[in-house]
C-alpha positions as CSV (number, residue, x, y, z in Angstrom):
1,X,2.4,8.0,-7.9
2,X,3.1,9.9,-11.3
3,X,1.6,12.0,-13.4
4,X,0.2,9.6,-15.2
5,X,-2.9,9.5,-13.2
6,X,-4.2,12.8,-14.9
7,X,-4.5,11.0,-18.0
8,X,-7.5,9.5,-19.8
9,X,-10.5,7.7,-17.6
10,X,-8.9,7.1,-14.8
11,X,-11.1,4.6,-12.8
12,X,-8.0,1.8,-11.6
13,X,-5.8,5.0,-10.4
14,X,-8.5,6.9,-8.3
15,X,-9.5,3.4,-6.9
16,X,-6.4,2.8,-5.7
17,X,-6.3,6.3,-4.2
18,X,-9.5,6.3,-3.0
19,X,-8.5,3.2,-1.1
20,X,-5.1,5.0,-0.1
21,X,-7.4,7.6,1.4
22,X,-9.8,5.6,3.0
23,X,-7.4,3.8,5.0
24,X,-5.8,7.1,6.5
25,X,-9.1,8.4,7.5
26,X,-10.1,10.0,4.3
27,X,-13.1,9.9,1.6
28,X,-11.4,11.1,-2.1
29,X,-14.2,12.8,-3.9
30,X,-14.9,14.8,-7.2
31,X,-15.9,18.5,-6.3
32,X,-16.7,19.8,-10.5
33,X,-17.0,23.0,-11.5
34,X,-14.8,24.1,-8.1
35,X,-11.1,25.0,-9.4
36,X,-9.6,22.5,-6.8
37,X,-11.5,19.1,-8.8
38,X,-10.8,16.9,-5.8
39,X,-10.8,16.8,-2.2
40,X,-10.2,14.8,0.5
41,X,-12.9,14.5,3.3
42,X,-12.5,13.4,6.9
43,X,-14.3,10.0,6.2
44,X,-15.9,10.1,9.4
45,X,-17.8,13.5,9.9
46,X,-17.0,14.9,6.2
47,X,-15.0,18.1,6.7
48,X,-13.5,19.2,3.8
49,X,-9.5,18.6,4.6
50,X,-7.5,19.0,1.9
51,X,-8.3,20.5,-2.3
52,X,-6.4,20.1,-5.2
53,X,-6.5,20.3,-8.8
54,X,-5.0,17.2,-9.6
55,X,-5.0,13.3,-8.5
56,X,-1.5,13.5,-8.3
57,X,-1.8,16.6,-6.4
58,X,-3.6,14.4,-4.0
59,X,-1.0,11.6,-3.7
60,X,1.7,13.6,-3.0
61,X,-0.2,14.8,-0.3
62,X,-1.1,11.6,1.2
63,X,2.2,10.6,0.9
64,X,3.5,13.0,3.3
């Protein structure tokens, strides 16, 4: 992914990461007003895995 996904309303790009997510075991979700922005939740008992302050941030990581 690029950094393109930072721009605008993103609704198609987090879909598809949300989807990315989902099928590694994560939920992607929208933490405002935290300086992270986003984390990724174990999509089974909802732990708080993983923060960062971008959607790419959170590709890269899922990519790993």
């Amino acid at each position: 992914m690029n950094g393109s996904l930072e721009r605008g309303n993103h609704p198609a790009p987090f879909d598809r990461l949300a989807a990315h997510a989902g099928s590694l075991g994560y939920r992607l979700v929208r933490e405002p007003g935290t300086p992270a922005g986003w984390a990724l939740l174990d999509a089974v008992d909802g732990e708080r895995l993983f923060a960062a302050a971008t959607l790419t941030d959170i590709a890269r990581y899922l990519d790993e």
